[in-house]
C-alpha positions as CSV (number, residue, x, y, z in Angstrom):
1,X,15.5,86.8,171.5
2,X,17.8,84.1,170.3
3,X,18.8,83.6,166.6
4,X,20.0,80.5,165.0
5,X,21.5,79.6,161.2
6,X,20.1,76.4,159.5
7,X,22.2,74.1,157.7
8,X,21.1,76.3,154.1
9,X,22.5,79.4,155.1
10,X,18.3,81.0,156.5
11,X,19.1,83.0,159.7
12,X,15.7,82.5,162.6
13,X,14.7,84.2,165.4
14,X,12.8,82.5,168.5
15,X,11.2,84.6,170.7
16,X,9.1,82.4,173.4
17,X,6.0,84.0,174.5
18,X,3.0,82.6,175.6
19,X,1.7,83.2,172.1
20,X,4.4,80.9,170.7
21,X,3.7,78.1,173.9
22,X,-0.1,77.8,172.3
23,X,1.6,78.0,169.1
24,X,3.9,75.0,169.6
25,X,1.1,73.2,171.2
26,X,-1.3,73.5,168.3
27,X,1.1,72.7,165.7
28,X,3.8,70.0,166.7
29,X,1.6,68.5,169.9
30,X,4.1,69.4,172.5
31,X,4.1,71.6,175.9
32,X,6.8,73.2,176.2
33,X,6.5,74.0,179.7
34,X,6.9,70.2,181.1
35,X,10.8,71.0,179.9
36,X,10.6,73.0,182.6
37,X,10.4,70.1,184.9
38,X,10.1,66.9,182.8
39,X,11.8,64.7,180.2
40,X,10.9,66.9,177.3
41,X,14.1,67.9,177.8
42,X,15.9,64.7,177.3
43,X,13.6,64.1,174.6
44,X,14.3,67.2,172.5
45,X,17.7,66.7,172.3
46,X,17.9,63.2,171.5
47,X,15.2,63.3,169.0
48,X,16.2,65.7,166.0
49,X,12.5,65.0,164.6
50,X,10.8,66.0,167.6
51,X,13.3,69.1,167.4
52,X,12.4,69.8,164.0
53,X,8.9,69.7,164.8
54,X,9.1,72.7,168.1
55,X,11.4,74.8,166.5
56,X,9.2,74.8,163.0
57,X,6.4,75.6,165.3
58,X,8.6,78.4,167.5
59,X,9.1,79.9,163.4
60,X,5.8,79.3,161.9
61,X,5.3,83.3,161.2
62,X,8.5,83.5,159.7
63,X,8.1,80.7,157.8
64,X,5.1,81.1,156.4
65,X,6.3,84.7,155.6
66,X,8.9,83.1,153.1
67,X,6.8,80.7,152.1
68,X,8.8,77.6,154.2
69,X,7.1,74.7,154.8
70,X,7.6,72.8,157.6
71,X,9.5,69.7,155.6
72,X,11.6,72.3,153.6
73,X,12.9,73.6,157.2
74,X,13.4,69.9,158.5
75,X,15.5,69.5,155.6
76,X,17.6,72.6,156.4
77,X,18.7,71.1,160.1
78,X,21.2,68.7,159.6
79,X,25.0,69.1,161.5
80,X,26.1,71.5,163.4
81,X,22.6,73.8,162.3
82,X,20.8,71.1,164.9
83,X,23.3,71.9,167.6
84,X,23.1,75.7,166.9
85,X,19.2,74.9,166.9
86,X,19.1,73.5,170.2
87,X,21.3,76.0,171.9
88,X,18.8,78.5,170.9
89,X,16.2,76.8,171.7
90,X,17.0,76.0,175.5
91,X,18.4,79.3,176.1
92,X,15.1,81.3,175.0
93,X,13.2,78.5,177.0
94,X,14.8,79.6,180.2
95,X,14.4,83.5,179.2
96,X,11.2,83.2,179.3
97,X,10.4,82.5,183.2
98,X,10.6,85.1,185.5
99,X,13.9,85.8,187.5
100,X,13.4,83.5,190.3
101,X,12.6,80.3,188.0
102,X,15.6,81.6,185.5
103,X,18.0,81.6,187.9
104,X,17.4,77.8,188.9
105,X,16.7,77.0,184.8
106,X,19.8,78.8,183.8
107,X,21.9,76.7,186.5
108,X,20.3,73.4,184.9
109,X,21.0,74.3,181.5
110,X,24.9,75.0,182.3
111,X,24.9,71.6,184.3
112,X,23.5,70.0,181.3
113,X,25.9,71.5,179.2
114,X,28.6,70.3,181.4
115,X,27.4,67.3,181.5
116,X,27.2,66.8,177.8
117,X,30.7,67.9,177.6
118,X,32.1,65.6,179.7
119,X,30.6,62.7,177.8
120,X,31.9,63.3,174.4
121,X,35.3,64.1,176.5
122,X,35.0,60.6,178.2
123,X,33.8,59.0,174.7
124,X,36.5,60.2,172.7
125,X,38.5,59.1,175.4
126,X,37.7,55.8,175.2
127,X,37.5,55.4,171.3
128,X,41.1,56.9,171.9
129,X,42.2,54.0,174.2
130,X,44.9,51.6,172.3
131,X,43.7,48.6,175.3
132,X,40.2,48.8,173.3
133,X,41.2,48.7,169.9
134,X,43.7,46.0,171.2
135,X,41.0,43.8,172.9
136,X,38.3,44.5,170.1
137,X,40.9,43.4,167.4
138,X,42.1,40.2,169.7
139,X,38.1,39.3,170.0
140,X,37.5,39.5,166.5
141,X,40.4,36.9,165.1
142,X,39.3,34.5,167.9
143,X,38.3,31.2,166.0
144,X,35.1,29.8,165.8
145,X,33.2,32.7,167.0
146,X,30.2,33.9,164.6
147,X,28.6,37.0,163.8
148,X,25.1,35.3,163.6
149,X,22.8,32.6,163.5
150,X,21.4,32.3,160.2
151,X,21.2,29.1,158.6
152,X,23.0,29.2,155.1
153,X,21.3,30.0,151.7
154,X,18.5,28.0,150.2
155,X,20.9,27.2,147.7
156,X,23.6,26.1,149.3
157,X,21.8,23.2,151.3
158,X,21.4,20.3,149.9
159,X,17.9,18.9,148.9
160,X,16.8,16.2,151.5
């Protein structure tokens, strides 16, 4: 069992069981199991609604036990609660499967995590990069270049 801390302070528990698979099916549309294999994956990391959605699902006992609905808990994931979320999430995924399958899931998960790491390292890296700010600065006191297209205000065009 894994246990995150929303953004308001509410400690939660996921356990995933079969039970909760159905569960998360019934409730927020979504089978779990194609993260297995799929790009639910993806998809539950780069969409915090979708997020929102499974883990309220994953919590619905606990919820309804303290009387949490499910857009009270999307308001408590926000920051670093959605981060702590996910981590949870993923990691009682791959505890689910058997041993054989774990082994292979828990490998992808710490590529992933890699992964992820070494983009924000090569991002911040590059927002850190003086030749950028340079060039971006240069390219914006260029002359004559525009921001748009627009044609000017109604009132600023002569009548014709």
């Amino acid at each position: 069992m894994h246990t995150f801390t929303d953004a308001l302070g509410r400690s939660w528990s996921l356990e995933i069981t079969v039970a909760t698979l159905k569960r998360v099916r019934a409730v927020a549309g979504v089978d779990l199991i194609e993260a297995a294999g799929g790009t639910l994956l993806d998809r539950l990391v780069a969409d915090p609604v979708l997020l929102g959605d499974v883990l309220y699902a994953c919590v619905k006992p606990q919820a309804d036990e303290r009387k949490i609905t499910d857009e009270d808990f999307g308001r408590s994931l926000a920051g670093d609660a959605i981060d702590l979320a996910t981590t949870a999430l993923l990691e009682e995924f791959v505890a689910f499967f058997p041993k054989p399958r774990r082994r292979v899931l828990e490998q992808a998960l710490a590529k992933l995590a890699g992964w992820r790491a070494a983009a924000l390292s090569a991002a911040e890296e590059r927002l850190n990069d003086p030749a950028l700010d340079a060039a971006v600065l240069a390219a914006l006191r260029q002359p004559g270049r525009s921001s748009g297209s627009a044609p000017g205000s109604a009132g600023s065009t002569p009548p014709g």
